[in-house]
C-alpha positions in Angstrom: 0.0 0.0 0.0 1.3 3.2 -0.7 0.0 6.5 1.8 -0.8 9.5 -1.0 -1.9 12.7 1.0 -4.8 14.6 -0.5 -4.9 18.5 -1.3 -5.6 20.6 1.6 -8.9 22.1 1.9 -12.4 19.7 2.3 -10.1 16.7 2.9 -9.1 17.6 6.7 -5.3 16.0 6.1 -6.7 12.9 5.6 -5.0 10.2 3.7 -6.1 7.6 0.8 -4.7 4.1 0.8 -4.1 2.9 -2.6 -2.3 -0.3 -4.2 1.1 -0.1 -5.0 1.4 -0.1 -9.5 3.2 -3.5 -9.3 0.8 -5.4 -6.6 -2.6 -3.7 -8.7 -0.6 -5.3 -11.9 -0.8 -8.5 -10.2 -4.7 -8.9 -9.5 -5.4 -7.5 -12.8 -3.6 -10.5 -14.5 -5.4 -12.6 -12.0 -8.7 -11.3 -12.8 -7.6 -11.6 -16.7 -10.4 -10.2 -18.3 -9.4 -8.0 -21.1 -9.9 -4.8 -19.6 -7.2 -5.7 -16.7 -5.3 -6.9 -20.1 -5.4 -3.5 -21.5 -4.5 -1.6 -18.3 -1.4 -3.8 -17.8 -0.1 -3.0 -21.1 -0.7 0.5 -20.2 1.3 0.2 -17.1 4.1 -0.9 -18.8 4.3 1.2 -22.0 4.4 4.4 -19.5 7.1 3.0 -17.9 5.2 2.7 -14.3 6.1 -1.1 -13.8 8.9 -3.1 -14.6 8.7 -7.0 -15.8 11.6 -7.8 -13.3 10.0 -6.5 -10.1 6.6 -7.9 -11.7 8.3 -11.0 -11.4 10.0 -10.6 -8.4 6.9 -10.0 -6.3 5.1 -12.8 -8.4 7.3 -15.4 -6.9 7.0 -14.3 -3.3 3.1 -13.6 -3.6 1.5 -16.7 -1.8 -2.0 -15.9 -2.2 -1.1 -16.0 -6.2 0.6 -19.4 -6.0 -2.4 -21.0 -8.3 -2.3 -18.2 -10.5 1.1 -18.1 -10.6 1.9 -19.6 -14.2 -0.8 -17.5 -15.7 0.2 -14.5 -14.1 3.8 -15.3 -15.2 2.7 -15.6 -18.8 0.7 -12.2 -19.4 3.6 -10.3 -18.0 5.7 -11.6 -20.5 3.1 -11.0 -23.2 3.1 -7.7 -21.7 6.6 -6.9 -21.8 6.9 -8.6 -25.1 9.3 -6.9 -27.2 
């Protein structure tokens, strides 16, 4: 989780919780459906997530251990070259 602080003024300092790029990469190849697909690609054509530590958090993500190979697979289509 990553901490962003919101603009002052109606927001009294308060701050929003929000999934680091890398683990929101993750359950979108989980979910799979094309729309996740799309955003994926996204993340890594703006340069926001990087295959390695995609892959990196893959392997050490338990709750992902049956989705693992899938997951694995569309982040290398993603990154495909």
């Amino acid at each position: 989780m990553v901490a962003i602080s919101l603009p002052p003024g109606d927001t009294e300092g308060v701050q929003g919780l929000c999934l680091e790029p890398h683990d929101l990469a993750i359950a979108k190849y989980a979910a799979s459906r094309e729309k996740d697909l799309i955003f994926t690609r996204e993340l890594a054509s703006r340069g926001i997530v990087s295959e390695e530590r995609l892959l990196g958090l893959l392997d050490h993500t338990a709750v992902m251990k049956k989705y693992a190979s899938g997951c694995a697979a569309r982040s290398a289509e993603t990154f495909k070259r």
